[in-house]
C-alpha positions in Angstrom: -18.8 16.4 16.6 -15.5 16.8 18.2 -14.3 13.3 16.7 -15.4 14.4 13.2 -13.6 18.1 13.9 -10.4 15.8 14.9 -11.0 12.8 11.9 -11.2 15.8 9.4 -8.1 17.7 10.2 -5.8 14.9 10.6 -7.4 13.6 7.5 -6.2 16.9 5.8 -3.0 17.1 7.4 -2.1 13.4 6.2 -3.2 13.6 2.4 -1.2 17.0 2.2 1.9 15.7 3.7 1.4 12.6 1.4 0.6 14.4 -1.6 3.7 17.7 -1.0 6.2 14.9 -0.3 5.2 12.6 -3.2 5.6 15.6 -6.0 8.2 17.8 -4.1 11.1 15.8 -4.9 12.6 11.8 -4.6 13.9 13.1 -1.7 11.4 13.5 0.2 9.1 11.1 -1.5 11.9 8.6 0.3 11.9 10.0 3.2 8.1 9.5 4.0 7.6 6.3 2.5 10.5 5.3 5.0 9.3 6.6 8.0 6.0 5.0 6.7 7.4 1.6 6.0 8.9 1.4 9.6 5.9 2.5 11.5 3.6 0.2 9.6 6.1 -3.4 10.2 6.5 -1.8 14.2 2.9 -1.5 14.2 2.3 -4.9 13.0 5.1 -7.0 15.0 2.8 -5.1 18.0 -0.4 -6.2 17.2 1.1 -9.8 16.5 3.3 -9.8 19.5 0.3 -8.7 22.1 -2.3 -11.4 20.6 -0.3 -13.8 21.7 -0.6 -15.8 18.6 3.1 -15.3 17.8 6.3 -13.5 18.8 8.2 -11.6 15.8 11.5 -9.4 16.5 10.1 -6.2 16.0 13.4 -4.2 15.8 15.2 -6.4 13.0 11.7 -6.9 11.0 11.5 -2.7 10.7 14.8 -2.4 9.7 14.4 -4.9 7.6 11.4 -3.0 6.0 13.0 0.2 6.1 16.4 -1.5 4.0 14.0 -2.9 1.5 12.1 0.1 0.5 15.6 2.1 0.7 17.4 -0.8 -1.5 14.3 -0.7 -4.2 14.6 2.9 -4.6 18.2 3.0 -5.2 17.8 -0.2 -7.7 15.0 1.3 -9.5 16.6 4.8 -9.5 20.0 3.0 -10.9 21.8 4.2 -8.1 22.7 0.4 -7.5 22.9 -2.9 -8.7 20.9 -6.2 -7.8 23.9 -6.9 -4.9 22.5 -4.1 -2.4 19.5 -6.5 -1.7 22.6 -8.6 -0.2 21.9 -6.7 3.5 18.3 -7.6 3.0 18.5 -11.4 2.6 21.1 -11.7 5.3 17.9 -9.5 7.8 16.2 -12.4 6.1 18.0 -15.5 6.8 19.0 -14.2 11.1 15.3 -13.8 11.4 14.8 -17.4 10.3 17.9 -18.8 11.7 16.9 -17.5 15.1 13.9 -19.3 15.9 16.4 -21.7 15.8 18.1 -20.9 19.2 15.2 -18.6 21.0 13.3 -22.1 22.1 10.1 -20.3 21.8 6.4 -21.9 21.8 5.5 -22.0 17.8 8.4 -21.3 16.1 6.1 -21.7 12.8 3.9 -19.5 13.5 6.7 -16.9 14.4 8.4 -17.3 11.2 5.3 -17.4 9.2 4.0 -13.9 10.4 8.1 -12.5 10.4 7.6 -13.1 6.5 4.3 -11.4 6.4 5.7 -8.3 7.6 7.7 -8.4 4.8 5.5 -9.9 1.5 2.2 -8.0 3.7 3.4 -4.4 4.5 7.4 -3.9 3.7 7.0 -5.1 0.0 4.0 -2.8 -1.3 5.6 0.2 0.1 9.0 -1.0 -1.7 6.8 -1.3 -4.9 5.6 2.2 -4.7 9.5 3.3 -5.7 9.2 0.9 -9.0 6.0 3.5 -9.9 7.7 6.7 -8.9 10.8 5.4 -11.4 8.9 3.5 -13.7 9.7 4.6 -17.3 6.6 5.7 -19.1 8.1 6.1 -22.2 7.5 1.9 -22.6 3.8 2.6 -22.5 4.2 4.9 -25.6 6.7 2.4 -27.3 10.2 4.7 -26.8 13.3 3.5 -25.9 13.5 2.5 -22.0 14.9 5.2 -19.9 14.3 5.5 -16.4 12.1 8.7 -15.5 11.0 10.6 -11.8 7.0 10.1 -12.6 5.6 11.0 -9.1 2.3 10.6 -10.6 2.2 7.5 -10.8 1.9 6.4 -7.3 0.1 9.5 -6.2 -2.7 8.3 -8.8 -2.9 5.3 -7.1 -3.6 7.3 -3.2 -6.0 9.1 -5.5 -7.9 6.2 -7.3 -8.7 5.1 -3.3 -9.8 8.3 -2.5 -12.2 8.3 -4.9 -13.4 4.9 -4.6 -13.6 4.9 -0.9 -15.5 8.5 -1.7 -17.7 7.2 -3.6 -18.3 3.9 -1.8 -19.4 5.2 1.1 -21.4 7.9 -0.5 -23.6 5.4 -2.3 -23.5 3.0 0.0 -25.1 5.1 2.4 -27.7 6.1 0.5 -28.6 2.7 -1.4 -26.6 0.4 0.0 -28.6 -2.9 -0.1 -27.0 -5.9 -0.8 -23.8 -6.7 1.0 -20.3 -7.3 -0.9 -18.7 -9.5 1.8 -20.9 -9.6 4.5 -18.9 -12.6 6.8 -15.8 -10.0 6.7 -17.2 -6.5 6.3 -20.7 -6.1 6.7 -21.3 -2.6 5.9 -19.7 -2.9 2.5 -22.5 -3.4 -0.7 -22.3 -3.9 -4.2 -24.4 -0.7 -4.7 -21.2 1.1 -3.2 -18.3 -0.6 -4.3 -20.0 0.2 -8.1 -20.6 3.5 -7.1 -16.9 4.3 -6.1 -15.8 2.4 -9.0 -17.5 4.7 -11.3 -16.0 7.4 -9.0 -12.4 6.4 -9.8 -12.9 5.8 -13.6 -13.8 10.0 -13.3 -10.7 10.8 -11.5 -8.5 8.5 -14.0 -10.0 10.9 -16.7 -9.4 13.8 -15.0 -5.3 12.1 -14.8 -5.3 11.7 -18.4 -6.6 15.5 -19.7 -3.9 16.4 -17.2 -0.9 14.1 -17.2 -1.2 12.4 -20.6 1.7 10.0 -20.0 -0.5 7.1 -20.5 -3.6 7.0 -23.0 -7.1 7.7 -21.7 -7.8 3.5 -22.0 -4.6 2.8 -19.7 -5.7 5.4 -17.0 -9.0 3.7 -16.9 -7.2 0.6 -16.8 -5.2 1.3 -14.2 -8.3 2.7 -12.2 -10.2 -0.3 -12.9 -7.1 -2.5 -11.0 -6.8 -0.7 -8.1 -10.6 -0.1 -7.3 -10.6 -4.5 -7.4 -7.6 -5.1 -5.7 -8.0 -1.5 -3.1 -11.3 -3.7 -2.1 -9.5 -7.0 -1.7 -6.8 -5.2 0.4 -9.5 -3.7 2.7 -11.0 -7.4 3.1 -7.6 -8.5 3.8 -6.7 -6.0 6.5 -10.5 -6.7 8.0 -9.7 -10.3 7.7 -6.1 -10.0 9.8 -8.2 -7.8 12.5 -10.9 -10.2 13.2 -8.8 -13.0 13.0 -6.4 -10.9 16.2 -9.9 -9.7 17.6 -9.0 -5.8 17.0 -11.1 -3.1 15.9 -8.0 -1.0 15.0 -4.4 -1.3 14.4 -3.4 1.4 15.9 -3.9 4.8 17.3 -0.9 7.0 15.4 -3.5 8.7 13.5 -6.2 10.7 15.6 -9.8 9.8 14.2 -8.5 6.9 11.8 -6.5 4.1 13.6 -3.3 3.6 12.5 -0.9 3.4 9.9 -2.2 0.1 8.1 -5.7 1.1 8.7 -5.1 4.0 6.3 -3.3 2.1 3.9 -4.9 -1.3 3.8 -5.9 -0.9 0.7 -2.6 0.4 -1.3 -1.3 -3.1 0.5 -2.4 -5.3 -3.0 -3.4 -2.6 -5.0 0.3 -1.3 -5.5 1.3 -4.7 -6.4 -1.8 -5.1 -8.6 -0.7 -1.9 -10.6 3.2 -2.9 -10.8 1.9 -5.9 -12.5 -0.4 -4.1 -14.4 2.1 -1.3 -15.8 4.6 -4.0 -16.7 2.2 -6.7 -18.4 1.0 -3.3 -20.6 4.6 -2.9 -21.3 5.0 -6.3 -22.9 2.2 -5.3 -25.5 3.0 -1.4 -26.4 7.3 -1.9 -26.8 
């Protein structure tokens, strides 16, 4: 009871600091997805630093995080052009050049999870600026103007909600057959369908409210990140077993840490970038 009393409260307390800071303003919408993006490559370099497997500069690879989700959001607000990447790719190329000169066991294996933290955690977290600026007016066919649409990556937080909702509440009562039983064994098909259906409610609910997209491009949208939220939860079970950890951290009372929470937004906000942009190329 007491760890239910202390998983429910900090389960509040997160989704209404991520929702208030997501539609307050860019501001802060910048602000937390910063902080975020820094704890989440710290948190990683940490579990990859005490497996053993490899060695990763935690310091540089957060800043490096931090730069690239600061650098999108400026390039996607038109604050800046494609040069203030520049500061990125030079993180990029010391980190590689290093190895280099550090003489340490498995330099491959160093590099190869270095770029992880980038492509794994840093990148989605960047791509969740490219919603908040995305300019809905190609999905109705207008000229191309960039827009503050906060909903946008909020409905993606919100499509996993539901879907992990409904998951678990279907799962536990009918559960049978498992989904991806050699990763996640208490996952079934019964529940994965159930919070699918789930998340195709909640993308209706988005349209009667926020019709910047038609009701067939909500559902759309709900249909990617429900596929590619489960993939990204395999993914992050995958990494775990394959560092022998149950969680990946301990920042969040009653839920682990930070890319325990948001394993899933970690291929489903690329999946819906793609998504948003590949509807573009139909509707302008």
């Amino acid at each position: 009871m007491k760890n239910f009393i202390k998983r429910t409260l900090t389960g509040i307390l997160f989704v209404a600091v991520l929702v208030g800071c997501i539609l307050y303003t860019p501001t802060t919408f910048g602000l937390l997805f910063a902080l975020i993006t820094g704890l989440a490559v710290w948190e990683f370099g940490t579990l990859i630093n005490q497996s053993g497997q490899a060695v990763i500069n935690r310091p540089i690879c957060g800043l490096a995080g931090v730069y690239l989700f600061l650098a999108v959001m400026g390039f996607s607000e038109n604050l800046f052009g494609g040069e203030v990447f520049v500061p990125y790719l030079i993180m990029l190329i010391y980190l590689l050049v290093a190895e280099l000169y550090l003489r340490r066991p498995n330099p491959m294996n160093n590099w190869a999870y270095t770029m992880m933290s980038q492509l794994y955690v840093a990148l989605p977290f960047a791509l969740l600026s490219v919603l908040y600026f995305y300019p809905v007016q190609m999905m109705q066919g207008e000229a191309l103007t960039v827009a503050v649409t906060p909903m946008l990556p909020l409905s993606v937080f919100i499509f996993l909600w539901a879907s992990d909702s409904g998951a678990y509440l279907v799962g536990s009562l009918i559960g049978k057959h498992r989904l991806f039983e050699r990763i996640s064994p208490k996952k079934s098909w019964e529940g994965s369908i159930g919070g699918g259906v789930l998340a195709l409610v909640a993308a209706w609910v988005l349209w009667y409210f926020f019709p910047i997209m038609s009701l067939w491009q909500w559902i759309g949208m709900a249909l990617v990140v429900v596929v590619f939220g489960t993939w990204g939860d395999l993914v992050e079970s995958l990494l775990k077993r394959q560092l022998g950890i149950k969680d990946s951290g301990h920042i969040l009372p009653g839920h682990g840490g930070i890319l325990d929470r948001f394993d899933s937004s970690m291929l489903a906000v690329p999946a819906v970038v793609i998504y948003l942009y590949t509807l573009s190329l139909f509707v302008a």
